[in-house]
C-alpha positions as CSV (number, residue, x, y, z in Angstrom):
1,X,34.5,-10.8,-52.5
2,X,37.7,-10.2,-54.7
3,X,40.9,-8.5,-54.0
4,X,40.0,-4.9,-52.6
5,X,42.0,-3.6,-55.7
6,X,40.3,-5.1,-58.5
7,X,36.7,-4.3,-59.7
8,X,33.7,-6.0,-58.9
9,X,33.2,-8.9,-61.0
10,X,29.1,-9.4,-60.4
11,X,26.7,-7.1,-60.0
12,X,26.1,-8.5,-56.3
13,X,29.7,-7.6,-55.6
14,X,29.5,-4.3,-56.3
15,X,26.5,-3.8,-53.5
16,X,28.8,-5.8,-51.4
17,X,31.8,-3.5,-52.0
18,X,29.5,-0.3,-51.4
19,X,28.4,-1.2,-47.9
20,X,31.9,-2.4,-47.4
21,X,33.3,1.6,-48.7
22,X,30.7,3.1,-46.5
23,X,31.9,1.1,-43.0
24,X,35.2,2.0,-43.4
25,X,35.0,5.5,-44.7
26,X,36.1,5.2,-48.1
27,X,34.3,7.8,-50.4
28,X,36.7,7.2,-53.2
29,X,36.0,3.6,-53.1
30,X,32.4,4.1,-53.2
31,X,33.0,6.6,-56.1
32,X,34.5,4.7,-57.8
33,X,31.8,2.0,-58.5
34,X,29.6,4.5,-59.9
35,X,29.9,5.3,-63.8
36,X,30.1,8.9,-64.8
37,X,26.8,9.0,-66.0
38,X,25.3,7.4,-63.0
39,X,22.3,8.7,-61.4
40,X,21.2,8.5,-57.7
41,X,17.9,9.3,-55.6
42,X,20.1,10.4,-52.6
43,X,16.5,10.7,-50.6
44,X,13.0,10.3,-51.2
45,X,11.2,12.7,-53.2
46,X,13.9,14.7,-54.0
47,X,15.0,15.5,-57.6
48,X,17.9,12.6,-58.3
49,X,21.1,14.0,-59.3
50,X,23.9,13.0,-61.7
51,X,27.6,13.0,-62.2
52,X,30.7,12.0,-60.5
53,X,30.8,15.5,-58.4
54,X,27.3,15.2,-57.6
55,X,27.0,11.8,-56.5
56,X,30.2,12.7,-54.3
57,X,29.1,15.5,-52.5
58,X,25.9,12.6,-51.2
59,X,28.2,10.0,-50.2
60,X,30.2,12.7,-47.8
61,X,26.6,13.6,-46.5
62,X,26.3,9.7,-45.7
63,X,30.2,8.9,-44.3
64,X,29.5,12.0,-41.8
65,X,27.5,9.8,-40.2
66,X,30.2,7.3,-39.9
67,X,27.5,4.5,-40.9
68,X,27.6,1.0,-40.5
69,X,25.6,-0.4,-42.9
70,X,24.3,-4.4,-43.8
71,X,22.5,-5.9,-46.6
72,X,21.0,-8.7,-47.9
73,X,20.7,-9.3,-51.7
74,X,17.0,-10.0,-52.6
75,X,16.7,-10.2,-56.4
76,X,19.5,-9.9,-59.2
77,X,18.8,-10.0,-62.5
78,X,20.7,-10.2,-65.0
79,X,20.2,-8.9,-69.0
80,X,23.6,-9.2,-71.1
81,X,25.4,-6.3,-69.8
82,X,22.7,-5.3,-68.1
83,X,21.5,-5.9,-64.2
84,X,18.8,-4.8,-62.1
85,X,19.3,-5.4,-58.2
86,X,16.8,-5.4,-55.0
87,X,18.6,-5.1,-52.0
88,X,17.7,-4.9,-48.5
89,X,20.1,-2.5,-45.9
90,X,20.1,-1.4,-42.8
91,X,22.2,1.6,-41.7
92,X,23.3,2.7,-38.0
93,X,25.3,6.3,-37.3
94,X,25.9,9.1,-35.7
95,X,25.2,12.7,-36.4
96,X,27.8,15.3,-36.4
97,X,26.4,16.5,-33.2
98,X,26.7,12.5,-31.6
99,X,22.7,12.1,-32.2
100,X,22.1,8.5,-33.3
101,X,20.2,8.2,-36.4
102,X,19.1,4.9,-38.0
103,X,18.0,4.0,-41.4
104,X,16.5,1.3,-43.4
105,X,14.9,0.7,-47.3
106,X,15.0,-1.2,-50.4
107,X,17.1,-0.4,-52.8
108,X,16.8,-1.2,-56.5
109,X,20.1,-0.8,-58.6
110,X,20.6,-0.8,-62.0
111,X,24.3,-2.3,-63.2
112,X,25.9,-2.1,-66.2
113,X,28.9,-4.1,-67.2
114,X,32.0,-2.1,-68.1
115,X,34.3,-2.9,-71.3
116,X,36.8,-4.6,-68.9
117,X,34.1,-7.2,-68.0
118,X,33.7,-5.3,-64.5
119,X,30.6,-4.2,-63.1
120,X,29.1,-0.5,-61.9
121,X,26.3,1.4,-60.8
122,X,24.1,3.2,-63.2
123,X,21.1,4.2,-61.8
124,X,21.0,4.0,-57.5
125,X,17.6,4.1,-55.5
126,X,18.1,2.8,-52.0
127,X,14.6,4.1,-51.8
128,X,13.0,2.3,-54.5
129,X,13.0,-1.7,-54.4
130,X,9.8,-1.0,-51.5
């Protein structure tokens, strides 16, 4: 992984750098490897929902739980500036009210490449690579 500073240069990095956001607490860090367009299926059967705000107010529902997440990278493909990736996470936290909650899935992610030759989340399923 690259300076902490810079953005992700692969498509793998950038799933790398999320988990990394989410253990430490950073929701501006995880923002910020979303594009404003993105879209993300924050849980299962639920309508996805789209935009910076949006995506924002999901990520603070997941740092309450002061996760710890890991990952394994199954499949990236790659498609000019285009990427689709399957990857495998596990999460462990706490609820507000100190109940421990555990969760696990396959997430398929689709990347874009940004002007700058950086990578970014378009589309976000962590329920959807099963």
């Amino acid at each position: 992984m690259s300076d902490s500073n810079s953005r992700p240069t692969s498509p793998g990095e950038v799933i790398e750098r999320f988990s990394a956001c989410l253990n430490s607490g950073d929701l501006d860090g995880a923002l910020s490897l979303y594009l404003p367009e993105a879209v993300f299926q924050a849980a299962p059967g639920e309508a996805a929902i789209t935009g910076a705000e949006p995506i924002r107010e999901a990520l603070a529902s997941f740092l309450a739980l002061r996760p710890k997440m890991t990952g394994e990278l199954r499949t990236v493909h790659e498609a000019g500036d285009t990427a689709l990736v399957i990857n495998s996470w596990h999460m462990r936290g706490t609820r507000p009210g100190g109940e421990p909650v555990e969760m696990a899935g396959v997430s398929a992610d689709v990347m874009r490449r940004r002007e700058d030759g950086s990578w970014a989340i378009l589309v976000d399923d962590p329920w959807g690579g099963a």
